[in-house]
Wavefront OBJ file of the C-alpha trace (Angstrom):
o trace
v 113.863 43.736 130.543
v 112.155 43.764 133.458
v 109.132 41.579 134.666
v 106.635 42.169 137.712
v 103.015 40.829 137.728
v 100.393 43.348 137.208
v 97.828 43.415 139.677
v 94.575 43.700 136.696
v 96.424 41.502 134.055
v 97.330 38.802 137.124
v 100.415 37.994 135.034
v 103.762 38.449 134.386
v 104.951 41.629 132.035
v 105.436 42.936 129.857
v 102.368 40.676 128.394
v 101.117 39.441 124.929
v 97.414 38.759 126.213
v 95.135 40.950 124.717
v 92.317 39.437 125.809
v 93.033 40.083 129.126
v 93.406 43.870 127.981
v 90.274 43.328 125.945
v 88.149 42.077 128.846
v 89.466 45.410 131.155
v 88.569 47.772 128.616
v 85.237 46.248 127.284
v 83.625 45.865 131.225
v 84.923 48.393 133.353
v 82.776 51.672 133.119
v 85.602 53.670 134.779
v 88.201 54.148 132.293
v 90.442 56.366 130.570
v 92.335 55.797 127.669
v 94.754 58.267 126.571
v 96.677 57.345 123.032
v 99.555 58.562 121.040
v 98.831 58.443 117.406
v 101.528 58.010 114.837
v 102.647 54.711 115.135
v 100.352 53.777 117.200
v 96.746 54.221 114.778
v 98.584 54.778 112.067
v 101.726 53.225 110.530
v 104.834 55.624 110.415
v 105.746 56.843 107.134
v 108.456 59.376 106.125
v 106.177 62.312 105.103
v 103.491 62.587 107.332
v 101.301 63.793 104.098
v 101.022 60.461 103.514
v 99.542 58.962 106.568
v 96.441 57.132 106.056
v 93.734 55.803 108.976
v 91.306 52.966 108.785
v 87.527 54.534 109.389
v 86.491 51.684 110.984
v 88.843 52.024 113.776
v 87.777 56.087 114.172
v 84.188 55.166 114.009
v 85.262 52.850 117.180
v 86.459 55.496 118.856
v 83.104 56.651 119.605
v 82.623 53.349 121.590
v 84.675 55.015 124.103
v 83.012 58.373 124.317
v 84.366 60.410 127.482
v 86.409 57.743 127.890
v 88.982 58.074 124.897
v 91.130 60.902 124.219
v 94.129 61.543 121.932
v 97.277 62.626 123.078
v 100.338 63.902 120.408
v 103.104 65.789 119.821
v 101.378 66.383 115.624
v 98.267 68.730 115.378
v 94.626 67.772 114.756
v 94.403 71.031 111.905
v 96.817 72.181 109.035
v 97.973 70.604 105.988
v 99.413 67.817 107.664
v 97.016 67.563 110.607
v 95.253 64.610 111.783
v 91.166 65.950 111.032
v 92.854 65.681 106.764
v 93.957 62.423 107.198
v 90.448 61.371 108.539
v 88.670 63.486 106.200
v 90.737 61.756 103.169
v 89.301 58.476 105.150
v 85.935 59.250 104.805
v 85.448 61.412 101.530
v 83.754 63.603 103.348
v 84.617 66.358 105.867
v 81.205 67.380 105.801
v 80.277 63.810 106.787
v 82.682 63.116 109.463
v 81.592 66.381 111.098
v 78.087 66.193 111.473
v 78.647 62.632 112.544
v 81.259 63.758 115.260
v 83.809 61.585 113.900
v 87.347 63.566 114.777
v 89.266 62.590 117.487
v 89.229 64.575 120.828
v 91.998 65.004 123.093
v 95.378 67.104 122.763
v 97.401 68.040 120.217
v 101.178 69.986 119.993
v 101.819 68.203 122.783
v 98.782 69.701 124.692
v 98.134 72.784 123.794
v 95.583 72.460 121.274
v 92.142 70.780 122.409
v 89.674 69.563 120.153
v 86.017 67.676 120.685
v 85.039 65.673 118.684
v 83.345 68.242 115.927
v 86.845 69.594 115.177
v 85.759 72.468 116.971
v 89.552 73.808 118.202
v 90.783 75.695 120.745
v 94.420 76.805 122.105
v 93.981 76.967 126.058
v 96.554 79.254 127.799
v 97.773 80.770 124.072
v 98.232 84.253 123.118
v 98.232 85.883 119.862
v 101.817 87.064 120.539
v 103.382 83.480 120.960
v 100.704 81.906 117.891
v 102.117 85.184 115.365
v 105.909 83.959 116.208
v 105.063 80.774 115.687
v 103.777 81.356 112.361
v 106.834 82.876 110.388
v 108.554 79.211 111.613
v 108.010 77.466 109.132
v 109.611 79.418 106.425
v 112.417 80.045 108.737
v 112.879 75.966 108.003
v 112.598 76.085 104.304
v 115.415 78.865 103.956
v 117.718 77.011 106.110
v 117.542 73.797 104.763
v 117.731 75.602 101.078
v 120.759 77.535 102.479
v 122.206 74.117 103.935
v 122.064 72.195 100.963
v 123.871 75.039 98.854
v 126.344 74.883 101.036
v 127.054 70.878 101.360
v 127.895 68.378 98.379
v 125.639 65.397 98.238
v 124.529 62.632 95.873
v 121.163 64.240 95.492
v 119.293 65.743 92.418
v 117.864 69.596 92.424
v 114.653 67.825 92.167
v 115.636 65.626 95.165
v 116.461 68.441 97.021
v 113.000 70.571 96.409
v 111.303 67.760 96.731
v 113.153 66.617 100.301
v 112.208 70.129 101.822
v 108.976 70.352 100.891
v 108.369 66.936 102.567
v 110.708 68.722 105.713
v 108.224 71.377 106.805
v 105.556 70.887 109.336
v 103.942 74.278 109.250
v 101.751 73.137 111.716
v 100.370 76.391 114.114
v 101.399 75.596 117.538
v 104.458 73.036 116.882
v 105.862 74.222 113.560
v 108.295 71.175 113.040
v 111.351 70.215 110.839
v 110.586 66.380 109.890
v 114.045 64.981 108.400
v 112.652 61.699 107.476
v 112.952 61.834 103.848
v 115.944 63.703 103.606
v 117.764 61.005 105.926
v 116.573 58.397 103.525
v 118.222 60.243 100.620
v 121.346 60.854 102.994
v 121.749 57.795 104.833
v 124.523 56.902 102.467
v 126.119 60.233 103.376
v 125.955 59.993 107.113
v 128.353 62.940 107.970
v 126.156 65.145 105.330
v 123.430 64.268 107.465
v 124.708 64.187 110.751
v 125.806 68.250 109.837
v 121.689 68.421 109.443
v 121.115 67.437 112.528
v 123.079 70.059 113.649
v 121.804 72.793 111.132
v 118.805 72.065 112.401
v 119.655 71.983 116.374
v 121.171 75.862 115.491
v 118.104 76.995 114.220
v 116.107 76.006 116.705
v 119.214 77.739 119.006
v 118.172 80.539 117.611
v 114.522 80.994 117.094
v 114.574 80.396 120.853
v 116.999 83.729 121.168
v 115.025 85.913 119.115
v 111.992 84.860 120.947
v 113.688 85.780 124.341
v 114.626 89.245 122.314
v 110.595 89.662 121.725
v 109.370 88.895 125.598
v 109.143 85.714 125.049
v 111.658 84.320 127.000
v 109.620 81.836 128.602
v 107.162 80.904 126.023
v 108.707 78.190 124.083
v 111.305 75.026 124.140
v 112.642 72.528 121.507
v 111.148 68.980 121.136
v 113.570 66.753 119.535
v 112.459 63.180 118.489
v 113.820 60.532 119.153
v 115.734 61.998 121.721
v 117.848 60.417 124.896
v 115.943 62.162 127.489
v 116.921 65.704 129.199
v 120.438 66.955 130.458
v 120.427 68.575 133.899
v 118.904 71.599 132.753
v 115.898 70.081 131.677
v 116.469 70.611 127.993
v 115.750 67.849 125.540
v 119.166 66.155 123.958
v 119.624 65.312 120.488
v 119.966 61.601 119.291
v 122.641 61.608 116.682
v 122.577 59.524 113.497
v 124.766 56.060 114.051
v 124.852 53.175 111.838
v 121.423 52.562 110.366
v 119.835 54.558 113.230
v 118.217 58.115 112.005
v 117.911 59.812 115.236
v 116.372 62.632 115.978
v 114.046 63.229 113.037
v 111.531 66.058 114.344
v 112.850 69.519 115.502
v 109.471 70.797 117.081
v 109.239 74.126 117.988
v 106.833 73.728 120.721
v 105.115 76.244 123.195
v 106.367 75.658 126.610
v 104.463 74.325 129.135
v 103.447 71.404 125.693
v 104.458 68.138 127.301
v 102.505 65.509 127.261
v 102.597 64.382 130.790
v 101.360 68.147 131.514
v 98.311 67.140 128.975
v 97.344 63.870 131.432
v 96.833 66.112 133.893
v 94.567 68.182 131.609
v 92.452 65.319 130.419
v 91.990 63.893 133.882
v 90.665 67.898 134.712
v 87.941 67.012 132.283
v 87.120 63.783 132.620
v 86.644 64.515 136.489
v 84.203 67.710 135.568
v 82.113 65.324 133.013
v 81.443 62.750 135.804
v 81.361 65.083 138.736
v 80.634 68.622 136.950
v 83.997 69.760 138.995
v 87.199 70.514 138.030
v 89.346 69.664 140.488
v 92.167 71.661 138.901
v 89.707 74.563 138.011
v 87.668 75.534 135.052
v 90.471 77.096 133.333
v 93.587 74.440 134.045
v 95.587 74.752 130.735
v 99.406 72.550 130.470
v 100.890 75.482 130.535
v 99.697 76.079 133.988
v 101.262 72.875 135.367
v 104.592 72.798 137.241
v 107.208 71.612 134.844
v 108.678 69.065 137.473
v 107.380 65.617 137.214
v 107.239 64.909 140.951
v 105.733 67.681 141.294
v 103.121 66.765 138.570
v 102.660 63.953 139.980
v 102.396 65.100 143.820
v 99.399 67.512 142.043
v 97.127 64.610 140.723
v 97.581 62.826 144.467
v 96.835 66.147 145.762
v 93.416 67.172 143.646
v 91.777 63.662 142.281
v 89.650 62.301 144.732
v 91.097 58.958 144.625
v 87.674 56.891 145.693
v 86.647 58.135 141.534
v 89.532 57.921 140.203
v 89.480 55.949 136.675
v 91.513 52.589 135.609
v 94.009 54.937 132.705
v 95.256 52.737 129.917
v 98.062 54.688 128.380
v 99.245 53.649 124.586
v 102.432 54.946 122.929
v 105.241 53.469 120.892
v 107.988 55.929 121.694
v 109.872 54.843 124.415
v 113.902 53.873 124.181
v 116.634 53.851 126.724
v 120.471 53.027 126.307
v 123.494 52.371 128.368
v 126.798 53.145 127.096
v 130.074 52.555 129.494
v 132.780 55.034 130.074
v 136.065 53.982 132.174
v 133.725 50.950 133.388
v 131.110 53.062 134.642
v 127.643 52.714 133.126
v 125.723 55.722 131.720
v 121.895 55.087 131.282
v 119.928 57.665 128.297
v 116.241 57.430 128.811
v 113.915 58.867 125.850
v 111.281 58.570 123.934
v 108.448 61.262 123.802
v 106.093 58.994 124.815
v 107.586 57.953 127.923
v 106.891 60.638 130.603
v 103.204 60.473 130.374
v 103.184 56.448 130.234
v 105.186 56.905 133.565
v 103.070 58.982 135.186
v 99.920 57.131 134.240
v 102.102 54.362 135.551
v 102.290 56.223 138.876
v 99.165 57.546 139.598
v 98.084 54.318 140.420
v 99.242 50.411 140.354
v 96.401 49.433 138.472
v 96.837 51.927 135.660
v 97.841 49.913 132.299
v 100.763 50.717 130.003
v 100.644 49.651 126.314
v 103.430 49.351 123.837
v 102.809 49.436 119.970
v 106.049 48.195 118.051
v 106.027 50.981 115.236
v 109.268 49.585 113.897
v 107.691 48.089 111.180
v 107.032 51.408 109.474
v 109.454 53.020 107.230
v 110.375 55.097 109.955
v 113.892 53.546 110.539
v 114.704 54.757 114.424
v 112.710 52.295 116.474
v 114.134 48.989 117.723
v 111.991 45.615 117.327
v 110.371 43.810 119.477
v 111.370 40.349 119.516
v 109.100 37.453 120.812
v 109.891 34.244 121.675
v 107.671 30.739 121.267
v 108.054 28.605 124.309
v 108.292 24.483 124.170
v 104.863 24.562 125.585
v 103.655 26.793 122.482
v 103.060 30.031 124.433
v 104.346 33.681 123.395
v 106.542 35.507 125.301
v 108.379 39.198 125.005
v 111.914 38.600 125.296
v 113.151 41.926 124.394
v 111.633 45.761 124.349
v 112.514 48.936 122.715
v 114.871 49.515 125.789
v 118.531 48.963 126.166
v 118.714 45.244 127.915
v 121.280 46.557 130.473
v 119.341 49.278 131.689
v 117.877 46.882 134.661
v 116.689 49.789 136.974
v 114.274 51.513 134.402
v 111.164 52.706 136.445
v 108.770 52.482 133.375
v 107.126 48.877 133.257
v 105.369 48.165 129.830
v 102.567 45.591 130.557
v 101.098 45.167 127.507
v 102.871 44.876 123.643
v 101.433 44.808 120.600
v 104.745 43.176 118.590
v 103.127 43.864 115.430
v 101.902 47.373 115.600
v 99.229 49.752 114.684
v 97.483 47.318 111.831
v 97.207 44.860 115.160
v 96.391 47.407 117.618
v 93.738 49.043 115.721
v 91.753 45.161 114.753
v 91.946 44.654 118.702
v 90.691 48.375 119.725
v 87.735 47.258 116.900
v 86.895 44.558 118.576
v 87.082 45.700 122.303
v 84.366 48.729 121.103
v 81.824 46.124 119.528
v 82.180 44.058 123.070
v 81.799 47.748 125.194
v 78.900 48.528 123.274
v 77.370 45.094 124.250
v 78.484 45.102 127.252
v 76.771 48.876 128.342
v 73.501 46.935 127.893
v 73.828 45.324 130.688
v 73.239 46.259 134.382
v 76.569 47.435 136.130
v 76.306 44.498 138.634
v 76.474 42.312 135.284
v 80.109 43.310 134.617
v 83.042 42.920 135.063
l 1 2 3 4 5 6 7 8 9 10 11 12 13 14 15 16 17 18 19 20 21 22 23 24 25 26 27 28 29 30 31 32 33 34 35 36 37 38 39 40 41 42 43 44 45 46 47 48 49 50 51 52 53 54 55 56 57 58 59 60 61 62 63 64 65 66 67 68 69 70 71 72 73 74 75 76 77 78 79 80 81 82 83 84 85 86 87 88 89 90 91 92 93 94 95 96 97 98 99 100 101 102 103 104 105 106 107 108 109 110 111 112 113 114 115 116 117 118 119 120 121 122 123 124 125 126 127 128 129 130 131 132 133 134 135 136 137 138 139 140 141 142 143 144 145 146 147 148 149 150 151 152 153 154 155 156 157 158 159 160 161 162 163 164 165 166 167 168 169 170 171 172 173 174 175 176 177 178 179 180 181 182 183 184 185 186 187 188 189 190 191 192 193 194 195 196 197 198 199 200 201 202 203 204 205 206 207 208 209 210 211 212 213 214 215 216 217 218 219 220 221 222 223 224 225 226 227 228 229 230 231 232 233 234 235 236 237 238 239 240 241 242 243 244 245 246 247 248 249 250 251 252 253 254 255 256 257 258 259 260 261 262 263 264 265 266 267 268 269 270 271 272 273 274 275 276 277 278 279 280 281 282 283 284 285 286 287 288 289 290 291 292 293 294 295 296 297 298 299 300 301 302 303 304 305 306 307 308 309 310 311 312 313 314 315 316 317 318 319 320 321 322 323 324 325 326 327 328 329 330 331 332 333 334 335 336 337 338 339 340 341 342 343 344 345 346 347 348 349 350 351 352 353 354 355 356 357 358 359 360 361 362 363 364 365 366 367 368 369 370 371 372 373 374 375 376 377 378 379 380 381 382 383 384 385 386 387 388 389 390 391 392 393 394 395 396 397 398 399 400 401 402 403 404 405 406 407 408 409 410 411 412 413 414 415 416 417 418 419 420 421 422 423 424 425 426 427 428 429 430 431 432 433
C-alpha cells in the first residue's frame, strides 16, 4: 500500500480521521462531492430489490445542495431503481417529491440525469439506441432459462425461477444481468458457474453484433463488474470466479460514451454554469460527447475549468481492486474496479482533491477484499492493508480516506458533517474554515 501525505488532511494516507474529512466538508463553501451508491449509502445485497436507505442520511443530502451529486453505474427509475428504494424509505413518493428528496447526479453510468424532483432526462440518447435497449432484458431471461436446461446443478425448479428473476436488471439505459444470487446457489458448483460467466460474456458478444447489424455500431459497450481493468483494445475484461471470489457479477449493457469518469466531467459542466451561469463545456455537453481517452479527459478539464474557481472534489466509491500475478518471474499488474477511473481523475485534476474508500465487504456481496486496520502501541488506528493487491507498489490511485466499516459508518459521518454545514453557512465566509 502506498502512503504520501495529503496536502488538506496534513497526514499520512490512506487515513482513518474523519474529522479531518468532517472539518473540509462542513467549512469550505467550494466543494463537490461526487458519490457512488451501492456499497457506499447502502449495504450490498444480492438482489438489488432488496436494498434499503436510511432517510435521514437522504434528507442530509440536501445539506449539500449544488454541492452533492450521485454518480452510478444502477439507474435512479425502474423496478430496481434508486427513486423506489427511497420512496419505500419514506412511505411516500408523493412526499419525497414535493419535498425534493431524490438524489441528483448520474445514473447508467452517466447517461441518465436527474434533479432532485426525479424529474429525468437521457442527454445525448436517441429513441433508436433506448428501443434496442429495451428488448435486453428478456434477451437475459431466455438465456439464462436456456442455460440452466442445458447444465446439471444442485438447484430446485423453484431455485432456478426464482434465481432469474432476481438476475434481470431491466433497467432502461443499462439493462444488466446481476449473477449474485445465482452464484450463491452455485458457489458449490464453481465450474457450473464459471460456464455462466461465460454464457453471459456470449450474450453480451452478441447483442453488441446485432446492434452493429442495426447502425449501431458505435452506440454501446459491455460493463462487467468486478472486472480487472481493460485489455489493449479498451474493452472491459472479465474477472473469473476463483476460490470464494464471485467475480464479475453484473453484465451491463451500457450505452457507450456511459463511464463514469466521462460523467465528472459532466457534473463539473454544471456545477461551473450554477456558480458562473457558463458552461465551460457548452450548454449541451452530454458523456457521450467526451473523448473516450482518459488523458485526454483529463487534458479537457485543464483545458476548460478556469482553475482560480475550481472546487475542492471529494470523490467516494468502494470499487476499486488491483492484482499482480507472476508469469516466468515477470510481474503482471490487473487494475479494476468501476469505481476507479473517476476517483483517479478527481485525483488528478488537482492535489487537493480527496479520495474516499467505503469497505463494502461487509455486505453479502462476496467479491470485495477487507480492509484490515491495525491498533498501534500508542493506541492509534492505522490502515495496514486496502482492497488492492499489496505488490502492486506503483498504483497511481492514492486512497486518502477509508471508512473500514462501510456504508452504516459512512452514512452516520455524512449525517453529521450536514448538521455542522448547515451551522456553519450561518456564519460570515471570513468565519470559516
Amino acid at each position: 500500500m502506498q502512503h504520501s501525505i495529503h496536502p488538506l488532511l496534513q497526514e499520512i494516507t490512506p487515513s482513518l480521521n474523519h474529522e479531518k474529512l468532517a472539518m473540509i466538508l462542513s467549512q469550505q463553501e467550494n466543494v463537490l462531492l461526487i458519490q457512488d451508491l451501492d456499497g457506499v449509502c447502502m449495504e450490498l445485497v444480492k438482489d438489488p430489490l432488496n436494498r434499503t436507505i436510511n432517510p435521514d442520511y437522504v434528507q442530509a443530502t440536501k445539506a449539500f445542495a449544488g454541492h452533492f451529486y450521485v454518480l452510478t453505474n444502477g439507474e435512479h427509475i425502474g423496478k430496481r431503481g434508486v427513486n423506489g428504494i427511497i420512496d419505500r424509505a419514506f412511505g411516500d413518493s408523493h412526499f419525497v417529491r414535493e419535498n425534493a428528496l431524490y438524489l441528483p447526479g448520474l445514473a447508467a453510468g452517466g447517461v441518465q440525469w436527474q434533479d432532485r424532483r426525479g424529474n429525468i432526462a437521457h442527454p445525448g440518447v436517441t429513441e433508436q439506441e433506448l428501443t434496442f435497449l429495451a428488448q435486453i432484458p428478456q434477451r437475459i431471461k431466455r438465456q439464462l432459462e436456456e442455460f440452466f436446461t442445458q447444465h446439471s446443478t444442485s438447484l430446485s425448479a423453484t431455485e432456478i425461477e426464482s434465481g432469474i428473476e432476481a438476475s434481470i436488471l431491466d433497467n432502461v439505459a443499462s439493462p444488466t444481468a446481476n449473477l449474485n444470487t445465482l452464484y450463491e446457489a452455485l458457489q458449490n458448483q464453481p465450474q457450473v458457474y464459471l460456464a455462466l460467466q461465460q454464457t453471459m460474456r456470449h450474450l453480451m458478444e452478441t447483442l453488441l453484433q446485432e446492434a452493429e447489424e442495426q447502425g449501431l455500431a458505435e452506440s454501446f459497450f459491455v460493463h462487467y463488474a468486478p472486472n480487472l481493468g481493460r485489455d489493449e483494445t479498451g474493452k472491459e475484461i472479465l474477472r473469473p470466479v476463483q476460490d470464494t471470489d464471485s467475480g464479475t457479477t453484473d453484465f451491463q449493457f451500457m450505452l457507450r460514451g456511459a463511464i463514469k469518469e466521462a460523467g465528472v466531467l459532466y457534473l463539473l459542466n454544471h456545477y461551473y454554469y450554477q456558480r458562473t451561469g457558463n458552461y465551460p463545456l457548452g450548454k449541451h455537453f452530454s458523456v457521450r460527447h467526451a473523448p473516450a481517452d482518459y488523458s485526454q479527459l483529463r487534458q479537457l478539464v485543464h483545458d476548460s475549468f478556469d482553475p482560480d474557481i475550481m472546487p475542492i472534489m471529494v470523490g467516494v466509491g468502494d470499487t476499486v481492486n488491483s492484482s499482480v500475478t507472476y508469469t516466468n518471474g515477470k510481474p503482471e499488474i490487473r487494475r479494476g474496479g468501476s469505481d476507479r477511473a473517476f476517483l483517479q481523475l478527481i485525483q488528478d485534476i488537482h492535489p487537493q482533491n480527496l479520495v474516499v474508500y467505503i469497505d463494502s465487504s461487509g455486505g453479502e456481496v462476496k467479491n470485495r477484499k477487507a480492509v484490515e486496520v491495525e491498533t498501534t502501541p500508542t493506541g492509534k488506528q492505522k490502515v495496514i492493508s486496502g482492497p488492492c493487491d499489496p505488490q502492486d507498489t506503483t498504483d497511481p490511485l492514492q486512497l486518502d480516506v477509508i471508512f473500514p466499516q462501510g456504508a452504516s459508518q459512512y452514512t452516520a459521518f455524512f449525517r453529521d458533517v450536514a448538521t455542522r454545514r448547515l451551522s456553519v453557512d450561518a456564519l460570515p465566509l471570513n468565519q470559516r474554515l
